[in-house]
C-alpha positions, -999 to +999 in steps of 0.1 A: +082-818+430+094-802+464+093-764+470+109-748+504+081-737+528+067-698+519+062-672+549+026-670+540+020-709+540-004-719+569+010-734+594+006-751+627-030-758+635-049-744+610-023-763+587-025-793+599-067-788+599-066-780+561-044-812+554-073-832+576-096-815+556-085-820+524-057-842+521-053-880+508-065-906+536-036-912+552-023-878+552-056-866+563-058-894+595-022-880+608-031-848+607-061-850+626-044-875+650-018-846+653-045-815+655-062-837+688-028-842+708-019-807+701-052-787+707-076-790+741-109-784+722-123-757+748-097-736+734-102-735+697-094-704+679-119-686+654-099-699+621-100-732+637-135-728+643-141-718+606-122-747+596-141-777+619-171-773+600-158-788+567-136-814+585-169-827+602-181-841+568-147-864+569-150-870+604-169-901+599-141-916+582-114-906+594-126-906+631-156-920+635-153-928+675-141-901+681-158-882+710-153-846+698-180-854+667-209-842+689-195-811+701-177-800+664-215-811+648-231-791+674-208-763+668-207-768+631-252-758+631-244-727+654-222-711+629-241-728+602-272-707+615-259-675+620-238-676+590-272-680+572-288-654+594-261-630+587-266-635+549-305-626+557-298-593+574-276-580+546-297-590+517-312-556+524-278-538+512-283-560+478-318-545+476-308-509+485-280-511+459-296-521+433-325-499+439-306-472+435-292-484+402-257-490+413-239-526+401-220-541+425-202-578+426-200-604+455-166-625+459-148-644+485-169-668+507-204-650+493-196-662+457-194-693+470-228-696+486-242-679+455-228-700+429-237-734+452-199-741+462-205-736+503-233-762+511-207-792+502-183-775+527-202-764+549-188-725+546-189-705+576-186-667+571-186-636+590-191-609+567-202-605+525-178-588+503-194-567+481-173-549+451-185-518+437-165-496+410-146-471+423-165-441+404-194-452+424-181-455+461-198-425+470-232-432+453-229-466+475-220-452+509-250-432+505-272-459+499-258-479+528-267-446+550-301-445+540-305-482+545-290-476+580-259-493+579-234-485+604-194-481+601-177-512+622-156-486+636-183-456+646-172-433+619-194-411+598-210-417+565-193-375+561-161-391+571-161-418+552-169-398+521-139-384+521-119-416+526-131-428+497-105-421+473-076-434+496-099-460+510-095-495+495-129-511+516-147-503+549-163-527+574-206-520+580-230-537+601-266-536+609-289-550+631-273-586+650-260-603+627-256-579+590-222-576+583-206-568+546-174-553+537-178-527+512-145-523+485-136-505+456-107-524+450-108-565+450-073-559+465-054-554+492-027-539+463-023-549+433-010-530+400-040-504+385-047-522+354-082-504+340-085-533+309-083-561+334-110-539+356-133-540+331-130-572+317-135-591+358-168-566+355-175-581+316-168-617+325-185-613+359-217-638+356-251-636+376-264-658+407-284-656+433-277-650+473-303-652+497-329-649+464-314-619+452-300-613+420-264-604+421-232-609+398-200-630+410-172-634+391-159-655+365-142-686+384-111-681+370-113-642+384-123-655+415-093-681+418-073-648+415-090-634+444-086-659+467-050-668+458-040-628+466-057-626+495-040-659+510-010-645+515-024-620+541-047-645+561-044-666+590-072-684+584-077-716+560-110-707+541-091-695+511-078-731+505-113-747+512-131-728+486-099-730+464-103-766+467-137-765+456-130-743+426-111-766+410-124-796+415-160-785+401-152-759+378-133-751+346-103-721+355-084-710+326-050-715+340-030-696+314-054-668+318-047-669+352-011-666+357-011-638+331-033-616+353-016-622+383+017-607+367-005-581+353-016-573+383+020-576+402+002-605+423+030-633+414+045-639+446+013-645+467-004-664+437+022-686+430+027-692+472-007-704+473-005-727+443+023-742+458+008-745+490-023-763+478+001-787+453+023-801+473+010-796+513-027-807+500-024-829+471-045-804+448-047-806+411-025-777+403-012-780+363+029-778+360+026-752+333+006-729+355+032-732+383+063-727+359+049-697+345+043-679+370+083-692+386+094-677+355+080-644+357+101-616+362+092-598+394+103-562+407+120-557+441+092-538+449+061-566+445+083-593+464+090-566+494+050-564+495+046-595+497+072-604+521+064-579+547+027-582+545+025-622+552+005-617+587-015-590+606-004-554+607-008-556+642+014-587+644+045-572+620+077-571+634+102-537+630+119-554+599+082-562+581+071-525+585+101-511+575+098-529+544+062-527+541+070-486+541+099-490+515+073-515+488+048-490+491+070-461+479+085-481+453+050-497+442+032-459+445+052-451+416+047-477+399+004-474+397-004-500+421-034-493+449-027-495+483-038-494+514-029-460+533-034-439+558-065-422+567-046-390+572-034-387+536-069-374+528-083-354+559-068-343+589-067-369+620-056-355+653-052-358+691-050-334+720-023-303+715-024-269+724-013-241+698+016-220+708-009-192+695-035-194+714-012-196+745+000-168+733-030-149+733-029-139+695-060-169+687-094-151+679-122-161+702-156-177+689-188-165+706-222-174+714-212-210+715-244-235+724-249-248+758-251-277+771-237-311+770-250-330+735-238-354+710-233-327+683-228-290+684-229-266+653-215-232+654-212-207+625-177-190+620-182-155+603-149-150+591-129-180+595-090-180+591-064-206+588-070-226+616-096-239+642-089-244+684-112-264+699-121-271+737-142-301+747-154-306+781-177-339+793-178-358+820-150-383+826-163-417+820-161-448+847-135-465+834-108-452+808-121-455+775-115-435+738-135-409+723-137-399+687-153-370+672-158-362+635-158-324+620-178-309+591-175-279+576-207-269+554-218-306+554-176-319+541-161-337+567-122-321+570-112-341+604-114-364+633-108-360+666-093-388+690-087-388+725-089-410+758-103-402+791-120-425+821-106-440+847-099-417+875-126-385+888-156-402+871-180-380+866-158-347+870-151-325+842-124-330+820-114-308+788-094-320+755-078-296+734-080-298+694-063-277+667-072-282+630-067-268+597-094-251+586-105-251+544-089-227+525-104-206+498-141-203+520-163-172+512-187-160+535-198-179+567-184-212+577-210-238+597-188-263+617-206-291+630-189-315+663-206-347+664-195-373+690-189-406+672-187-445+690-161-465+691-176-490+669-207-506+662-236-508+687-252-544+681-293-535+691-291-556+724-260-546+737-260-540+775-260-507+796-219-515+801-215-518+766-234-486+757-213-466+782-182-484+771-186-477+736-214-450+727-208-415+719-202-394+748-218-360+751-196-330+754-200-289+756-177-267+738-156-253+761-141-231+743-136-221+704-109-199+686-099-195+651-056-185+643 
């Protein structure tokens, strides 16, 4: 059986890795033979990286003189060893969470190590994927605060409370090498089914990760997983574990392609089935593939997955376009999705209000001196709006600046702006203007607090601090309109 090639299939090197890795013999021997004329081993990419460590176990057979086996075996123990020290440092978000009473699932490449599926392949992983429900996103960004987790991206645990309702998963770190992706969906999108919620949480069964008790899911649940996220990855892991899956554990198959068209996942599942069938010689059952070819499927679901088969950063005009179209369509329809931070709070750059240059803005007094990292002021009878002027010290070399805003503790926006580059260490003033909440009695404490770009690691140098810290500031100026 022959199917035409999918836009989400893997493809040149990482394809022809997968097929080494897990392909019959002579399959397997081309592809390899292919991978080494095409690819100058100093410049391996990360997914190729991810993928060398389970083709070193095969190396022996289907290479075995081959003078790269050092170097992949040597790399293969670096990423082996951080991958494990990486699972170390995060075991403290397993103990914080469940401390705190709040039940949370691991899936993707941690289920793996958990249920004894990654030491055969040698899994290399970056971060943990932890699932919590969403009811208790907010319960579990507080515990990660308290356990001194960090946002990948610098913002604030205020911040971030407020995404949480638009917010499908967020990126944390901590300390060198603890890194875990928090979600409170499993999905990218996928159709809100609440029954099919509560039964991956029923059927979810417990295991332990770096000795800590935690719950993974069922395998044919986590089959589902990794067949919906394949469609959206450019690397090959998804195929590895899927390999593994099958050939050591019982997945209900019928079960299977009933949740995916449940779930409005058909597309993307049945992709990867195929993919793994005929490219990789998987054993894949006929009925399962000719359910799922037989499914109805809405305009909407095939848009999705068409125009989300690589990187958003790596979309084309067309792919956007009818990436924007699915999600309307799908919205109405009760899937989740992915959106835009500024659905739920206010994001904003530099602009000047024609009112304040109009002179009919109200200005704030008694503002605090100085240049710090955060500046409160108290607003005693706040109206629509808020102006805000920032002054600091224009950094060495052009970089970008964030700052979150609170109102009474409630984050309501984010600031961003760029400066650096030219008059270092001269003043230079950004100009913000911001709704303000409606409905406030009484005084109004507003809260500035300069934010990094992203995550600090503990021993990053004095370049990297300037490059990516927080950046003190004064308040130039403040007005309410």
């Amino acid at each position: 059986m022959s199917w035409r090639r999918e836009r989400s299939w893997p493809d040149g090197l990482v394809h022809l890795l997968l097929q080494a890795a897990l392909g019959p013999d002579a399959q397997a021997r081309a592809a390899w033979q292919a991978w080494k004329a095409q690819r100058n081993f100093d410049d391996v990419t990360w997914p190729e990286m991810r993928l060398l460590a389970p083709l070193s176990l095969r190396l022996p057979q289907l290479d075995p003189d081959t003078p790269l086996r050092p170097r992949i075996d040597g790399l293969t123990k670096q990423l082996w060893t951080k991958t494990q020290l990486g699972l170390r440092e995060t075991a403290t978000a397993f103990d914080r969470l469940s401390a705190d009473g709040i039940p949370f699932l691991v899936f993707k490449g941690g289920a793996q190590y958990a249920e004894g599926l990654a030491v055969t392949t040698r899994r290399i992983m970056g971060d943990v994927d932890i699932l919590v429900r969403p009811a208790d996103t907010g319960r579990a960004l507080d515990s990660l605060a308290a356990d001194h987790w960090t946002a990948t991206n610098g913002e604030s645990f205020e911040y971030l409370r407020q995404l949480a309702n638009v917010r499908l998963s967020g990126n944390f770190k901590k300390g060198e090498h603890g890194e875990i992706d928090l979600h409170n969906s499993p999905f990218h999108f996928a159709r809100i089914q609440p029954a099919l919620d509560d039964a991956l949480w029923d059927m979810a069964r417990g295991a332990k990760l770096a000795l800590r008790p935690i719950l993974v899911p069922s395998p044919t649940d986590a089959t589902l997983l990794l067949l919906a996220h394949s469609a959206t990855s450019n690397s090959g892991d998804w195929a590895i574990d899927l390999a593994t899956r099958i050939e050591r554990q019982a997945i209900d198959w019928d079960r299977l392609a009933s949740m995916a068209h449940q779930r409005g996942l058909v597309p993307a599942c049945l992709a990867g089935l195929r993919y793994v069938r005929q490219e990789l010689a998987l054993a894949v059952p006929d009925h399962a593939l000719d359910v799922m070819a037989r499914a109805s499927v809405p305009l909407g679901e095939r848009l999705k997955y068409w125009s989300n088969v690589r990187d958003r950063s790596d979309r084309n005009l067309a792919e956007k376009a009818g990436n924007r179209l699915a999600d309307r369509l799908l919205r109405h329809q009760g899937f989740s999705l992915i959106v835009k931070d500024r659905r739920a709070i206010t994001v904003t750059r530099p602009r000047i209000p024609l009112r304040w240059l109009l002179g009919l803005s109200k200005p704030v007094e008694s503002l605090p001196p100085g240049r710090e990292l955060l500046h409160t002021i108290t607003l005693r009878q706040p109206r629509r709006s808020l102006i805000l002027k920032i002054a600091l010290d224009a950094p060495p070399l052009s970089r970008r600046l964030f700052f979150d805003i609170s109102c009474n503790g409630v984050a309501i926006a984010r600031l961003r702006s760029r400066a650096g580059g030219r008059g270092a260490g001269l003043t230079v003033s950004r100009t913000f203007h911001l709704p303000l909440p409606n409905g406030v009695v009484g005084d109004l404490s507003v809260s500035v607090c300069a934010r990094p770009v992203r995550f600090i690691p503990p021993n990053a140098t004095e370049a990297e601090q300037a490059a990516l810290g927080p950046t003190p500031f004064s308040l130039a100026g403040v007005w309410t309109a």
